[in-house]
N, C-alpha and C positions, 0 to 999 in steps of 0.2 A: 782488615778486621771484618769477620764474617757475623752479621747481627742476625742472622736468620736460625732460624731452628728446624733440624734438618729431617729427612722422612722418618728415620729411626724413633727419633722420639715422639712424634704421631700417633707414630704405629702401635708403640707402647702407651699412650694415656688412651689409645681405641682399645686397647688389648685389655688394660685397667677399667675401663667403664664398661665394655661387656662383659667380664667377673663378675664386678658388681652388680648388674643387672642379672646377670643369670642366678646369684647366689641369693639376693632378694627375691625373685621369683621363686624359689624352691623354700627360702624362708617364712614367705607368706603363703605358697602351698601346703607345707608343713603344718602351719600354725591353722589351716581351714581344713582338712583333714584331720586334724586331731577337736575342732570345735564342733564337727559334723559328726562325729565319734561317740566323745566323751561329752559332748556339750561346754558349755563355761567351765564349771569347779572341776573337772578331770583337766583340762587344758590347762588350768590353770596348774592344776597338780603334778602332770607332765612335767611342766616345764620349770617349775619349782626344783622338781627331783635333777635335772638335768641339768641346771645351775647349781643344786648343793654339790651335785658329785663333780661337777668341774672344779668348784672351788674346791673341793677337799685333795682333788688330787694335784690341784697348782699346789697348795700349800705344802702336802707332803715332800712335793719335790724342792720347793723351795725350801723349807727345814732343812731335808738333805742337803742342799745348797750351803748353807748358813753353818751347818755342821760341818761340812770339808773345809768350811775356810777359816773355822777355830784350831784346826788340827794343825 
């Protein structure tokens, strides 16, 4: 029985924690560029706007969802 965990999967939680880090970095460049911009209430309003329109179009497609599966 082999208890060890082998380079594959390594490879892969390095491959997962540099995503993450690089996707944080561009998330917190995002967010200071837009502070350096628009100052606070524009960032704030940015990012407002870019959270409603996500959720309205998860929702829509969700409805649609919900709709084929009464059919």
């Amino acid at each position: 029985m082999n208890d060890e965990l082998g380079a594959g999967f390594w490879f892969k939680i390095i491959g997962i924690v540099a995503a993450f880090a690089i996707g944080c970095v561009l998330i917190f460049w995002l967010i200071g560029a837009a502070w350096v911009r628009w100052g606070a209430l524009g960032t704030l309003l940015f990012f407002s706007i870019v959270a409603l329109t996500y959720g309205y179009l998860y929702d829509r497609r969700q409805a649609r969802r919900y709709k084929d599966l009464e059919a």
